[in-house]
C-alpha positions as CSV (number, residue, x, y, z in Angstrom):
1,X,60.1,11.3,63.2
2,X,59.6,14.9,62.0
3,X,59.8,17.8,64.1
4,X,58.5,21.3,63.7
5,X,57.0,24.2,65.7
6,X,53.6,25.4,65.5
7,X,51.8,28.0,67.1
8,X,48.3,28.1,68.8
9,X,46.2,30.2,69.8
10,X,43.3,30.3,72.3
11,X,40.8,33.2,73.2
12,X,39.6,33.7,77.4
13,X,35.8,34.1,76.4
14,X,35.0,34.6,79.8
15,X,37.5,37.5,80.5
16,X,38.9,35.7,84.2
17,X,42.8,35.7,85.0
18,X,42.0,32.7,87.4
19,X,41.1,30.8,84.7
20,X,44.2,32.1,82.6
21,X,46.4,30.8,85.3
22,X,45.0,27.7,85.7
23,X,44.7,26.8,82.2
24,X,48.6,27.7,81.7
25,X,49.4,25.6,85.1
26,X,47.7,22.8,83.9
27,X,49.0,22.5,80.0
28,X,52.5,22.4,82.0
29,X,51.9,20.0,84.1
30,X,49.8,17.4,81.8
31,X,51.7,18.0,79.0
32,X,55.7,17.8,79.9
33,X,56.5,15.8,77.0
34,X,57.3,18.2,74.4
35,X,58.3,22.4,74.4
36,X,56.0,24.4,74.7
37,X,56.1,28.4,75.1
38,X,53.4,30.6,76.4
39,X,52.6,34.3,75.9
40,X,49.2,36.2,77.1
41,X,48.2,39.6,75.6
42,X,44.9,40.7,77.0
43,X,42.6,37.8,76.3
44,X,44.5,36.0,73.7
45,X,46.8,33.2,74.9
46,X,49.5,32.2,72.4
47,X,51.4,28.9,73.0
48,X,54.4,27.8,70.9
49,X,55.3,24.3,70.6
50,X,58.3,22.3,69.1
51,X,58.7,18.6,68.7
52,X,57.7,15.8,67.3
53,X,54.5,16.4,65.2
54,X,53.2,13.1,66.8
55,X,53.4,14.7,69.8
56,X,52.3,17.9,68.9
57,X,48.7,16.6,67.6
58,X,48.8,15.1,71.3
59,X,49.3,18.3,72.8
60,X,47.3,20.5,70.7
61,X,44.1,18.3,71.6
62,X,44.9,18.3,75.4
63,X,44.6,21.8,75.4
64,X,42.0,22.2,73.4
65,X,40.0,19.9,76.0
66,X,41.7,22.3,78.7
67,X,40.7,25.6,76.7
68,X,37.1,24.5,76.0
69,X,36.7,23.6,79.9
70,X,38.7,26.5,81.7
71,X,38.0,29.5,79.5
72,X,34.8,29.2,77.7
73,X,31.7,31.4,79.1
């Protein structure tokens, strides 16, 4: 299985920290199987991940679901 880290990044359209803080509690509670890393600089969240690139098309698409619910307008 190959493993690799990636980087994503997500934008907070809608400008609310509760949402930032909910998003980033939720990513680390649904998605515990691989490493992931986050940092937030104004509205741009960047999360790192490392692991098995299976896993890491799993995760990516979680939080994608996550983003597009939790910090869209």
């Amino acid at each position: 299985m190959a493993k690799g880290k990636r980087t994503i990044q997500f934008y907070n359209e809608n400008g609310n920290l509760e949402n930032v803080i909910k998003f980033l509690e939720t990513i680390q509670k649904k998605i515990n199987y691989i490493n992931l890393s986050c940092v937030v600089e104004g509205k741009v969240i960047k999360v790192k991940i490392s692991g098995p690139r299976d896993l890491q098309h799993l995760a990516i698409e979680r939080m994608k679901d996550l983003a597009e619910k939790l910090l869209s307008i």
